[in-house]
C-alpha positions as CSV (number, residue, x, y, z in Angstrom):
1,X,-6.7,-23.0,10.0
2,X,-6.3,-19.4,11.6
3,X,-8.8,-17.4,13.4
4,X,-8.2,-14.1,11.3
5,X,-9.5,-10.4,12.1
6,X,-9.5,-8.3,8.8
7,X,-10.0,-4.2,9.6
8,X,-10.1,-2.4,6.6
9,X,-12.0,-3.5,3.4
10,X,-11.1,-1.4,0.6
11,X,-9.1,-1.6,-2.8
12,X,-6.8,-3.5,-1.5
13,X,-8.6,-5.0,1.5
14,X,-11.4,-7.0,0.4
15,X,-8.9,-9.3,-2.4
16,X,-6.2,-9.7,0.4
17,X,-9.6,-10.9,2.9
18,X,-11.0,-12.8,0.0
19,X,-7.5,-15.0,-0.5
20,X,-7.4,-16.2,3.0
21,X,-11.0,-17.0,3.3
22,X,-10.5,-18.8,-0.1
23,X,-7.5,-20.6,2.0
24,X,-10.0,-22.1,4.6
25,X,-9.0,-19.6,6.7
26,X,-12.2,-17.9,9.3
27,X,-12.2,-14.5,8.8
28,X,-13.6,-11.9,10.7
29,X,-13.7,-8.8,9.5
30,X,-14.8,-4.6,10.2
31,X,-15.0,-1.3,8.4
32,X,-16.7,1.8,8.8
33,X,-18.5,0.9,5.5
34,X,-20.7,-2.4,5.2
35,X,-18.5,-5.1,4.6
36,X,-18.6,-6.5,1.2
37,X,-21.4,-9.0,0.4
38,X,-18.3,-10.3,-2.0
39,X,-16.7,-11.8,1.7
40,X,-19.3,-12.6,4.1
41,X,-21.1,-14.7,0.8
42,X,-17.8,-16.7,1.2
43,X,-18.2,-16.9,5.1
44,X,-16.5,-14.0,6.2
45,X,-18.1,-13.0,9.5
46,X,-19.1,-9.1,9.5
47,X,-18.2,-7.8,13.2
48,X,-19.7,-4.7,14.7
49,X,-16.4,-3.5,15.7
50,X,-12.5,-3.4,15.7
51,X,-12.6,-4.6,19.2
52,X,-15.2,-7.8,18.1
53,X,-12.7,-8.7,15.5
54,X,-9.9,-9.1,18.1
55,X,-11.9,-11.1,20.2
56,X,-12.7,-13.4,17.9
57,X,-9.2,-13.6,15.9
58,X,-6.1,-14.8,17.2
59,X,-4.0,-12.6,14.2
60,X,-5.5,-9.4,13.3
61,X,-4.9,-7.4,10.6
62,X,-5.2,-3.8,9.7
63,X,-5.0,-2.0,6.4
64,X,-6.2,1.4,5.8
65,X,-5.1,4.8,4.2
66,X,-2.8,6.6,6.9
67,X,-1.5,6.7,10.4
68,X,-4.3,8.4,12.0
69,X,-6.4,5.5,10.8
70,X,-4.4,3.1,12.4
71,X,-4.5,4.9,15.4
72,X,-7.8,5.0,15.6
73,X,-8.6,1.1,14.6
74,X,-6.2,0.4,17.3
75,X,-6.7,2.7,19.9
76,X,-9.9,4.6,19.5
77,X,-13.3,4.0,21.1
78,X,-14.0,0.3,20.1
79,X,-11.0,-0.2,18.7
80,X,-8.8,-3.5,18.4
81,X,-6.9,-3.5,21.5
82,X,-9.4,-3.2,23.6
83,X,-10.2,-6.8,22.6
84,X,-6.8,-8.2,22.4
85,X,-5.9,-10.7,25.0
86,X,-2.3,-11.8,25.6
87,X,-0.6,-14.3,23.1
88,X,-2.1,-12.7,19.7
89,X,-0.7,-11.3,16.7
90,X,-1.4,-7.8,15.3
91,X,-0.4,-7.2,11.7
92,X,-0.6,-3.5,10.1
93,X,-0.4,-3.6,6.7
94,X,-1.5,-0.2,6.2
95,X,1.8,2.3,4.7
96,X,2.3,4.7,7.2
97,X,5.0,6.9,9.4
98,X,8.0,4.4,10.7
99,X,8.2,6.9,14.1
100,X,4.9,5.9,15.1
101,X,4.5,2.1,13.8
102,X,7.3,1.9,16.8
103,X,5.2,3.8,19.5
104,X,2.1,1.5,18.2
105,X,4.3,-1.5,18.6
106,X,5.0,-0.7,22.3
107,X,1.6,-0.2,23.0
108,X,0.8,-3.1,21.7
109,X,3.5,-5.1,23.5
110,X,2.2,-3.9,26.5
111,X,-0.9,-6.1,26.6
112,X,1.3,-8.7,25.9
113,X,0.7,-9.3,22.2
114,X,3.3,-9.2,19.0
115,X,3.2,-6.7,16.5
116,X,4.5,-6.9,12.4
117,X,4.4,-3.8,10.6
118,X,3.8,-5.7,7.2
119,X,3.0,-3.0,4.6
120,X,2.2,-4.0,0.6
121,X,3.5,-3.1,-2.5
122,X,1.7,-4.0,-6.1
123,X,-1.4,-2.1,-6.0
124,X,-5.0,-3.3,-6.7
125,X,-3.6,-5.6,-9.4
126,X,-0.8,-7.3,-7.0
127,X,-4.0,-7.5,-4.4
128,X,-6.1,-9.6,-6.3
129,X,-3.3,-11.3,-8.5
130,X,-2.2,-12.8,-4.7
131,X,1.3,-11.5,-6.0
132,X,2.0,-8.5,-3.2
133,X,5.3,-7.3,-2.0
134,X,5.6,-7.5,2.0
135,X,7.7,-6.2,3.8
136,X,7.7,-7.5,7.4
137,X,9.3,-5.5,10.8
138,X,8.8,-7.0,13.7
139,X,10.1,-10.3,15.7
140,X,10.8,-13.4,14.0
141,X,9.0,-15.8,15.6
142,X,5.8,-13.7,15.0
143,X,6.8,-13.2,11.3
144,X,7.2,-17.2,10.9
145,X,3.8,-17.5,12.7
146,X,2.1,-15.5,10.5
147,X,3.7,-16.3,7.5
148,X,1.3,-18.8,6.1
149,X,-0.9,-15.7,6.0
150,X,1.5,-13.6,4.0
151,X,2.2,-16.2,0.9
152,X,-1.9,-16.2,0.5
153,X,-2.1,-12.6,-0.5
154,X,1.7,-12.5,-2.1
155,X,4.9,-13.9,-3.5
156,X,7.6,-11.7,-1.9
157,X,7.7,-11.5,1.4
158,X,10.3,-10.7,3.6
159,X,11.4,-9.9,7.2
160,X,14.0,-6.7,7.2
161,X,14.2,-5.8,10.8
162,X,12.1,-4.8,13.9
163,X,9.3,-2.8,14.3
164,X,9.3,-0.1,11.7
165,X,11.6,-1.3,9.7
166,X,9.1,-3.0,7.2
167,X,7.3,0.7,6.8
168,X,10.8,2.6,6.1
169,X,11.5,-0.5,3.4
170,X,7.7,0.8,2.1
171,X,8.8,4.4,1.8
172,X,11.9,3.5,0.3
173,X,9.7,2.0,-2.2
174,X,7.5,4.6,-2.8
175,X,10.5,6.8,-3.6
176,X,11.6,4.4,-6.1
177,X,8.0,3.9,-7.9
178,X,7.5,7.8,-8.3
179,X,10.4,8.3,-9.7
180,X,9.9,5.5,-12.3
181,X,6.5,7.0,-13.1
182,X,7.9,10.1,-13.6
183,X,11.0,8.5,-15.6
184,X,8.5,6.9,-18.0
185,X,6.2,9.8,-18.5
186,X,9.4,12.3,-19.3
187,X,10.4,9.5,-21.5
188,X,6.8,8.9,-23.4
189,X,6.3,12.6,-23.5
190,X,9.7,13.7,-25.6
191,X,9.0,10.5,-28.1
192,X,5.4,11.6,-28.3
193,X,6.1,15.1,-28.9
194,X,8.7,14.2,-31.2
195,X,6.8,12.4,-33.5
196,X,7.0,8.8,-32.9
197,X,3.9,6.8,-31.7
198,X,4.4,6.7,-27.6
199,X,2.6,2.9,-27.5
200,X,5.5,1.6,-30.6
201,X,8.3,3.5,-28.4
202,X,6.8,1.5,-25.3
203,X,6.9,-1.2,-27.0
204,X,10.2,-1.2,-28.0
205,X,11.7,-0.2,-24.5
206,X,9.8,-3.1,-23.2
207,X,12.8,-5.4,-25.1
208,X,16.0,-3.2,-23.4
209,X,17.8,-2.3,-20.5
210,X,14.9,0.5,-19.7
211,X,12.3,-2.3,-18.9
212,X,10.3,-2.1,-15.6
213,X,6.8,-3.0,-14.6
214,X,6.4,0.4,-14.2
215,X,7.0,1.1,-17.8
216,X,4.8,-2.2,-18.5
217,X,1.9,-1.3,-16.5
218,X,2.0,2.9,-15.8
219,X,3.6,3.0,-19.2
220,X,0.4,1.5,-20.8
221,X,-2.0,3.8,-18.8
222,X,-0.3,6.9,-20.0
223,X,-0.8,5.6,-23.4
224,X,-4.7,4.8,-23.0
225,X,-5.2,7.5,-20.7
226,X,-6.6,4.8,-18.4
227,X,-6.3,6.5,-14.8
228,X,-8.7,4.8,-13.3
229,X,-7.2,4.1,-9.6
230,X,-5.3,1.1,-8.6
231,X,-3.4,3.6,-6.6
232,X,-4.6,6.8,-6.1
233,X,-2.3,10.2,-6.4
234,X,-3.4,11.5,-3.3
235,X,-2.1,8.2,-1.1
236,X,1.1,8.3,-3.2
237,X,1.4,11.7,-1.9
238,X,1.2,10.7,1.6
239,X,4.1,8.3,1.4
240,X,6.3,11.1,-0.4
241,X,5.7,13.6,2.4
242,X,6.6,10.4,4.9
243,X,10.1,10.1,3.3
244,X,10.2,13.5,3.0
245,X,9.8,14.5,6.6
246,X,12.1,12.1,7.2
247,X,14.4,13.4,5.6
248,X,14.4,16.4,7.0
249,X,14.7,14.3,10.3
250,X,17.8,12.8,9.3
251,X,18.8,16.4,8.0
252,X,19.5,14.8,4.4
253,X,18.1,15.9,1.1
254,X,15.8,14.1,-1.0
255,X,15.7,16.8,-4.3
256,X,14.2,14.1,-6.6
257,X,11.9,12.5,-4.2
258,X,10.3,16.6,-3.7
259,X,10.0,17.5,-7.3
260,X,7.7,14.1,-7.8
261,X,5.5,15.4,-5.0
262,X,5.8,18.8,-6.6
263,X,4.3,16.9,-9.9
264,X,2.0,14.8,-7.7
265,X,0.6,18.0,-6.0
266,X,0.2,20.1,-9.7
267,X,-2.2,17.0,-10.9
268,X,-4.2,17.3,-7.9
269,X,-4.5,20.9,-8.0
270,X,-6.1,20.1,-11.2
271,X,-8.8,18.1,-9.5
272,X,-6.7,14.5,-9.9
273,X,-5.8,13.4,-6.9
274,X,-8.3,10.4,-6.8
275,X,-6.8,9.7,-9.9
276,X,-4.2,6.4,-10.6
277,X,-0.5,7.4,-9.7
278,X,0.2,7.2,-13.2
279,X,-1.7,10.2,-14.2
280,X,1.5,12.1,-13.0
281,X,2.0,12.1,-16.7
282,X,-0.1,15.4,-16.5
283,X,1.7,17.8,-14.9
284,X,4.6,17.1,-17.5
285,X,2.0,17.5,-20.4
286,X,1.0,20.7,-18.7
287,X,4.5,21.9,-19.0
288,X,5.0,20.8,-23.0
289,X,1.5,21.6,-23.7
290,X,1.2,18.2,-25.1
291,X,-0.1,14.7,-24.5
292,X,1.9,11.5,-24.7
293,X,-1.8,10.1,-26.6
């Protein structure tokens, strides 16, 4: 069994912790909340600090809201590399910026240790269902060393390239899942507004060509008005403006990609940006002065 460092214990977090604990796995974990009585009841082992948790751990992972945050569990005052000796594994599973998952790589290489950027798809529900998308960059014989890890907290897991490439795989994604959202909602608002019962028309779609879990899960949200997070507006909107100053790195246009964060940004203007992704529904209802309900 592995000697595991777990920094970050939120949504997503604490179910990914919980699975490797459940896996016989000793955990040791930090956040800059209490850790959850949920994992140390289990025999998680609460640290005091980022840099605790890499003393202890042989294969530390990270996963927090944005690349500032993983700057700061790495790097900052008590942070995880000043406890990292050489020959261990550190695994960010946090979605953030490609650019700097490589410069945090480096630095990380530099005291001698590996680094996987190994960033999640599936929301809260993939989290605890143990069913995540990963999506690993970083060297292979770190990947098949921490592997065991990965098929504890999901089902698809796979290594696309070096260092970064696992977090440009996660924007590409992101790109993809908003414009689903926004493909269903379009699609639930015309029925709705034309007088057919949105949850019937879902229903239906659910048996054709026009299937998706998005249409399964978001689709079903929109319907129940159930926006409640399992991934919250405001973190989808980070990823957008990811791909989208990358983009404008590349010098290449992503038109769809804006007008979703155009969408994203309306519903938060209206006070939902802690709200589920999903809720993107409203800024089209805004616009047809009509709700798919």
């Amino acid at each position: 069994m592995a000697k595991v460092g777990f920094v970050g214990l939120g949504i997503m977090g604490v179910p990914m912790a919980g699975h490797l604990i459940d896996a016989g796995h000793e955990l040791y974990l930090y956040d800059i909340k209490p850790v959850s009585a949920e994992l140390t009841g289990k025999g998680g082992v609460a640290c005091a600090t980022g840099t605790d948790v890499a003393k202890n751990a042989d294969i530390i992972i990270t996963m927090v809201p944005d690349t500032p945050h993983v700057a700061a569990a790495l790097f900052g005052e008590n942070g995880i590399a000043a406890g990292l000796t050489p020959g261990k594994i550190v695994v960010d599973m946090s979605s953030i910026a490609p650019v700097e998952t490589k410069e945090f790589a480096k630095k990380i290489n530099e005291l001698g240790c590996d680094y996987l950027d190994a960033p999640v798809s599936g929301g809260e529900v993939g989290a605890k269902a143990a069913s995540l998308t990963i999506m690993v960059g970083g060297p292979e014989q770190a990947f098949e060393t921490v592997k065991p890890l990965f098929e504890k907290m999901g089902k698809n897991i796979t290594l696309v390239g070096g260092n970064g490439d696992g977090q440009t795989t996660k924007v590409a994604n992101q790109i993809i899942v908003a414009l689903n959202i926004l493909a269903v909602g379009e699609a639930l608002l015309f029925a709705s507004k034309a007088g057919a019962d949105p949850a019937k028309v879902r229903q239906a779609l659910m048996g054709g060509f026009a299937n998706s879990r998005i249409l399964e899960v978001h689709g079903e949200r929109m319907v129940k008005r159930t926006f409640n997070p399992g991934f919250r507006i405001e973190l989808h909107q980070k990823d957008l403006n990811l791909a989208l100053n990358g983009a404008r790195q590349m010098q290449m246009s992503l038109p769809s990609t804006a007008l979703a964060q155009q969408l994203f940004s309306s519903v938060a203007a209206h006070g939902g940006a802690a709200l589920d992704h999903s809720a993107l529904v409203k800024a089209l209802e805004l616009l047809a002065n009509h709700e798919v309900a």
